[in-house]
C-alpha positions as CSV (number, residue, x, y, z in Angstrom):
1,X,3.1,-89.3,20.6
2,X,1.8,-87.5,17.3
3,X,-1.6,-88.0,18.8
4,X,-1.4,-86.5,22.2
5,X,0.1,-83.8,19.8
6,X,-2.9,-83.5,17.5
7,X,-5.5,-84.2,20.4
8,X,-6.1,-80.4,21.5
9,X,-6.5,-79.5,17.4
10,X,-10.2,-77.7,16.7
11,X,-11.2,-81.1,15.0
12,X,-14.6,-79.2,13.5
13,X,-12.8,-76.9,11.5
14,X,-9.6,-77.8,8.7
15,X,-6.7,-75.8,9.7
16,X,-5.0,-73.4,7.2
17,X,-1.8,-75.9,7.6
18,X,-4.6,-78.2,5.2
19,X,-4.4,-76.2,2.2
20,X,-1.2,-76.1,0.4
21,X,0.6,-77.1,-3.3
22,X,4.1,-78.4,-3.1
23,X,6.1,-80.7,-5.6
24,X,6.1,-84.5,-4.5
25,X,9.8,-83.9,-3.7
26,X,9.4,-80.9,-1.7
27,X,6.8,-82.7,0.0
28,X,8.2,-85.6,0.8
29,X,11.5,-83.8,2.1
30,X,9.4,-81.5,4.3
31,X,7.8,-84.3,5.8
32,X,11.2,-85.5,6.8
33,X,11.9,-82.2,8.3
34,X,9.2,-82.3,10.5
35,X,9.6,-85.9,11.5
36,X,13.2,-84.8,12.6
37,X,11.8,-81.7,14.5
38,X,9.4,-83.5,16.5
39,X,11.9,-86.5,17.2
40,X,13.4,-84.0,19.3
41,X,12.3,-83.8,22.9
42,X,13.6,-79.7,23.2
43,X,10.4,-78.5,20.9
44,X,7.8,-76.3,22.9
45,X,4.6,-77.7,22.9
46,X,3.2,-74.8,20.6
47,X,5.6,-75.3,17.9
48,X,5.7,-79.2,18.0
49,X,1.5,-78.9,18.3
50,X,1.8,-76.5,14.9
51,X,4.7,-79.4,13.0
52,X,2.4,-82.0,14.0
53,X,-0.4,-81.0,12.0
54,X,1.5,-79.9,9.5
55,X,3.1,-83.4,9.4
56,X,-0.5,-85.2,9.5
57,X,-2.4,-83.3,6.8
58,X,0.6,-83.6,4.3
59,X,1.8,-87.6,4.3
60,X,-1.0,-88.3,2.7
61,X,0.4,-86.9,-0.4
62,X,2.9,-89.3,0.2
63,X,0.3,-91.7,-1.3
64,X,-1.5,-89.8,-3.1
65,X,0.7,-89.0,-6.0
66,X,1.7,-92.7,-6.3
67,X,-1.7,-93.6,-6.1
68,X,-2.2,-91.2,-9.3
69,X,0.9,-92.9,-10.7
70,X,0.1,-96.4,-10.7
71,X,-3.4,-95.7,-12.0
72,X,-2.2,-93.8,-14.9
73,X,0.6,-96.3,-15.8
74,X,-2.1,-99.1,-15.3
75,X,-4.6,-97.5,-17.5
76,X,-2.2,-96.1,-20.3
77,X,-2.5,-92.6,-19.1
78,X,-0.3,-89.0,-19.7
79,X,2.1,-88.3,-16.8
80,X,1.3,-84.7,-16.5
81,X,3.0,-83.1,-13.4
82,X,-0.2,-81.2,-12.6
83,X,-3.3,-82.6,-14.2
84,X,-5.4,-85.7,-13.0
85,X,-6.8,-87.5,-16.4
86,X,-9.4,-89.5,-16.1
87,X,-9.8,-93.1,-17.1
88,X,-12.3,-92.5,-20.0
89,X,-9.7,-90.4,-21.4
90,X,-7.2,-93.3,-22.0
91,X,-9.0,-94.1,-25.9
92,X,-7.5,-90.7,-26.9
93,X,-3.7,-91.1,-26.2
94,X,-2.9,-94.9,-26.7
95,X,-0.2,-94.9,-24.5
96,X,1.4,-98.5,-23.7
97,X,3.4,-98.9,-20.5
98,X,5.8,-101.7,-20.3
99,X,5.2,-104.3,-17.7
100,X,8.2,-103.4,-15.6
101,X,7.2,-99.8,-15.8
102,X,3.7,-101.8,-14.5
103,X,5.4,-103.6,-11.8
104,X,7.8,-100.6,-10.5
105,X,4.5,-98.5,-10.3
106,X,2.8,-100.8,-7.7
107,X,6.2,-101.8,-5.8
108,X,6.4,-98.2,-5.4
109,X,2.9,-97.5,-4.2
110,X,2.9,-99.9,-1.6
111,X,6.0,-98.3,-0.1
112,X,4.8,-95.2,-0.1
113,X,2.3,-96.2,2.1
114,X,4.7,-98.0,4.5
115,X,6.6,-94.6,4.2
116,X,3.3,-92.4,5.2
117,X,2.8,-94.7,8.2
118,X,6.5,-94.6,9.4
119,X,6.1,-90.6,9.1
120,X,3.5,-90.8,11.4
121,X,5.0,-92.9,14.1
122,X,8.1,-90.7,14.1
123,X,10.3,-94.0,12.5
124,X,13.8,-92.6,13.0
125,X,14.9,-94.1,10.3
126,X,13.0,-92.2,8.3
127,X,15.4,-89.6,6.6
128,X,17.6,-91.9,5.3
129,X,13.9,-94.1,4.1
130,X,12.9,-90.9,2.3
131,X,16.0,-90.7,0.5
132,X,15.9,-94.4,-0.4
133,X,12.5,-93.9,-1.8
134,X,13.7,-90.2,-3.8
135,X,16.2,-92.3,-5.3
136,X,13.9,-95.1,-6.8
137,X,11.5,-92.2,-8.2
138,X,11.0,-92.4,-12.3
139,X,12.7,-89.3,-13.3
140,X,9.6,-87.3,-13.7
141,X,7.5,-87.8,-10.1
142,X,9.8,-85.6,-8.3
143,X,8.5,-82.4,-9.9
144,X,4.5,-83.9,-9.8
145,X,2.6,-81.4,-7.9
146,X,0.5,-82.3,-5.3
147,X,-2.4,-79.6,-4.0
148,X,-4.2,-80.0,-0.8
149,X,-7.7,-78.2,0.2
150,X,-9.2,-77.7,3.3
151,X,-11.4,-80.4,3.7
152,X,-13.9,-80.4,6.9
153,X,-14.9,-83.9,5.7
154,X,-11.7,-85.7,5.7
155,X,-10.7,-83.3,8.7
156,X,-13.5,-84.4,11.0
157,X,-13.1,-87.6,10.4
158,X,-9.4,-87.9,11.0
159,X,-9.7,-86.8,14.7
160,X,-7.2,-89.5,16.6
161,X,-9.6,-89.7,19.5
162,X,-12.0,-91.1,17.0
163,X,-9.9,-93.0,15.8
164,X,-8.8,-94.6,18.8
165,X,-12.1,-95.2,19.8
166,X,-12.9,-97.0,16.4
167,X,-10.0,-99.2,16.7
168,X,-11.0,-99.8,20.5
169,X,-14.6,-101.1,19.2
170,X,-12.4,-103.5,16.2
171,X,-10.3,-105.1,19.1
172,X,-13.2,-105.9,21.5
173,X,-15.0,-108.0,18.8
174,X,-13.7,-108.6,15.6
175,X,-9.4,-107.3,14.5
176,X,-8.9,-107.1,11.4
177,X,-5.9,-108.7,9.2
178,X,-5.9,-106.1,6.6
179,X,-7.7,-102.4,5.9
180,X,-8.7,-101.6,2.7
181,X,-9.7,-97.8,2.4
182,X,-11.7,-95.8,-0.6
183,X,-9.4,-93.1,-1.8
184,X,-8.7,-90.2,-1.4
185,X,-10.4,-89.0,1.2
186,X,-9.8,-91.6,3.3
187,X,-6.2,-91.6,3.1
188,X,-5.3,-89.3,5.9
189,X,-7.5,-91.2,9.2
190,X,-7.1,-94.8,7.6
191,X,-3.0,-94.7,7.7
192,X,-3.3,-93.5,11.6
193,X,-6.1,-96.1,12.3
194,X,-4.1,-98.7,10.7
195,X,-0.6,-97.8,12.3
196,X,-2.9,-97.8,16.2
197,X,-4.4,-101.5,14.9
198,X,-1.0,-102.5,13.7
199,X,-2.3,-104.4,10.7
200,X,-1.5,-104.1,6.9
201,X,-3.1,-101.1,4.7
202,X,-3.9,-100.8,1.0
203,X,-5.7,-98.3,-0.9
204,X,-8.4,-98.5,-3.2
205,X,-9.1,-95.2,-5.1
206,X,-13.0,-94.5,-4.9
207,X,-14.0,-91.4,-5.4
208,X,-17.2,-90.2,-6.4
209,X,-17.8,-87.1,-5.6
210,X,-14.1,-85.2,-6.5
211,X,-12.8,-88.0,-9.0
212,X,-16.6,-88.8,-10.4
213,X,-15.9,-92.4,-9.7
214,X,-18.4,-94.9,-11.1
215,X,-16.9,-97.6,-9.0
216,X,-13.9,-98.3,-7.2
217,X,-10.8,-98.7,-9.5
218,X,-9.4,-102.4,-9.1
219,X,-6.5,-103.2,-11.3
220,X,-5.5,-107.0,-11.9
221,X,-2.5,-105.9,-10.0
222,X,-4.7,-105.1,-6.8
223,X,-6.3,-108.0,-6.8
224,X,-2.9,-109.7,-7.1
225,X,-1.3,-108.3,-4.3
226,X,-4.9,-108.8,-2.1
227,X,-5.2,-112.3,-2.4
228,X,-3.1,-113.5,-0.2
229,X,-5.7,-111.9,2.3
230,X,-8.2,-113.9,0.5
231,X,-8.7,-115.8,4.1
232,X,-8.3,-113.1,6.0
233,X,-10.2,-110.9,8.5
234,X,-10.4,-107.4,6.2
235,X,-12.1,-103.9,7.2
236,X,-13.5,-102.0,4.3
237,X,-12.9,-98.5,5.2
238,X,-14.2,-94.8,4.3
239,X,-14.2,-92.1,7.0
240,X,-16.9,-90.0,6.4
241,X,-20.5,-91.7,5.9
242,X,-22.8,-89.2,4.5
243,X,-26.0,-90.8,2.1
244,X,-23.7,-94.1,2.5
245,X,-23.7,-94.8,-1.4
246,X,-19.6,-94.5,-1.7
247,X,-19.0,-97.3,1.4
248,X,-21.8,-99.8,-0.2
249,X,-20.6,-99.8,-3.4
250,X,-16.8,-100.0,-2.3
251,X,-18.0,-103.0,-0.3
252,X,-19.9,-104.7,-2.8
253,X,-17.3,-104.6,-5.1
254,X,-14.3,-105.3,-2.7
255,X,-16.0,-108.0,-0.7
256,X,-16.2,-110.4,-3.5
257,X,-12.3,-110.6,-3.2
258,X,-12.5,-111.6,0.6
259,X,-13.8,-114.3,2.6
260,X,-14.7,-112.2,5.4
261,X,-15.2,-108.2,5.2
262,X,-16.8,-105.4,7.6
263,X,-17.2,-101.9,6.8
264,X,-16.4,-99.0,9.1
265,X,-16.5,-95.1,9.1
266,X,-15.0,-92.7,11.5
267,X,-18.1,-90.6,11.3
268,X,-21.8,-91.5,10.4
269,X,-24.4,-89.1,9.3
270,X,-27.7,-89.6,11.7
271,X,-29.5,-89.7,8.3
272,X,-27.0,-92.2,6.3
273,X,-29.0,-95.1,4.5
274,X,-26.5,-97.2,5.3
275,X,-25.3,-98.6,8.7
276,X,-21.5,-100.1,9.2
277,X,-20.8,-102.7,11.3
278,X,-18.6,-100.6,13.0
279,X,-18.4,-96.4,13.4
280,X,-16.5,-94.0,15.5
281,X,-18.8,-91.2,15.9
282,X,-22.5,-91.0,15.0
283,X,-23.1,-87.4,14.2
284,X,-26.1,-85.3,13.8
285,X,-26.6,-82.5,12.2
């Protein structure tokens, strides 16, 4: 239903809905607002067009700010409610993290996913999940702030129809068992993909050109919790496929954890070095 809602969106240009700053709890609680509007079948189709994107471009942040949290717990960084520190600065503070700080961190982070995609499919249950999840918050995340920019990148390539039509070329020859996407930018098209494959997600973060990634960010905790799909069938993800240098690093380093691996895009460049084995869109410009 939240697709046929989004499918008339202008998918060349980010909607002003994209850009916005908002405390993880506000966040999160306006997300269950507009899950609860568009469970109801008395919305006109303009307003419940206008929640729906509103609902799509902000449950990423969902996983984004746990994302943030895990990593800085992981690699003995501040908590700051508004800065993003990055891991070469972890030498200066010397901060030590208990384990079960460690392991509450990643329980959390994987929920948060499974809460984005229930957000998405309109779970009614997803009030009382949102509360459940406030309530198991560290003291501090609630008042994290999470900004959002207008992204024609990430935008583009989170078009549903694309989408659809990338999970359409997956079923016919090779479904997946797992998705493992570069973050962030991927966050937004890979949790839709995922909850129209109906397989598992997980999140890597990867990002080169906003985060000045060197290479994706593996924790012994990720590669805990991944190898279980160690056998499995798993699609390396990244939406957008520009020069291609961001998907062939991500699956260098990720495929040594799997058995079998593919890489797909929503969108690739005309000009992109580097060719998944499976693409939504080719686009040339």
């Amino acid at each position: 239903m939240l697709s046929e809602l989004l499918a008339p969106s202008d998918w060349s240009t980010p909607p002003d809905a994209m850009e916005f700053s908002a405390s993880y709890g506000e966040l999160i609680r306006s997300i269950a607002s507009l899950v609860a509007a568009l469970s109801l079948e008395t919305s006109e189709w303009h307003t419940a067009h206008d929640q729906a994107v509103s609902l799509y471009v902000r449950s990423p942040g969902i996983v984004n700010v746990m994302l943030n949290y895990k990593i800085c717990v992981e690699h003995d960084l501040p908590l700051h409610p508004t800065v993003y520190y990055e891991l070469k600065e972890a030498r200066k503070y010397r901060i030590d993290y208990d384990l079960p700080t460690v392991e509450k961190a990643n329980r959390l982070y994987r929920r948060s996913i499974e809460l984005a995609r229930a957000s998405l499919r309109l779970d009614p249950d997803f009030s009382f999940e949102t509360e459940s999840f406030l309530g198991e918050l560290p003291a501090e995340l609630p008042g994290f702030v999470y900004t959002e920019i207008r992204d024609q990148y990430t935008w583009r390539g989170s078009e549903p129809e694309l989408l659809e039509r990338l999970a359409a070329k997956l079923r016919a020859s090779w479904e997946p068992e797992l998705i493992v996407a570069a973050a962030h930018g991927s966050i937004m098209p890979a949790l839709l993909l995922a909850e129209i494959l109906g397989v598992p997600l997980y999140f890597i973060r990867f990002s080169m050109f906003k985060r000045h990634d060197e290479e994706p960010i593996v924790t012994f905790s990720d590669k805990a919790w991944l190898y279980s799909y160690r056998d499995a069938k798993v699609l390396l993800y990244d939406e957008d496929v520009a020069g291609g240098r961001t998907l062939s690093i991500f699956s260098e380093r990720l495929g040594k954890l799997f058995s079998t691996t593919r890489t797909a895009c929503s969108i690739r460049h005309a000009g992109a070095s580097v060719n998944p084995d499976f693409c939504g869109r080719v686009w040339w410009d």
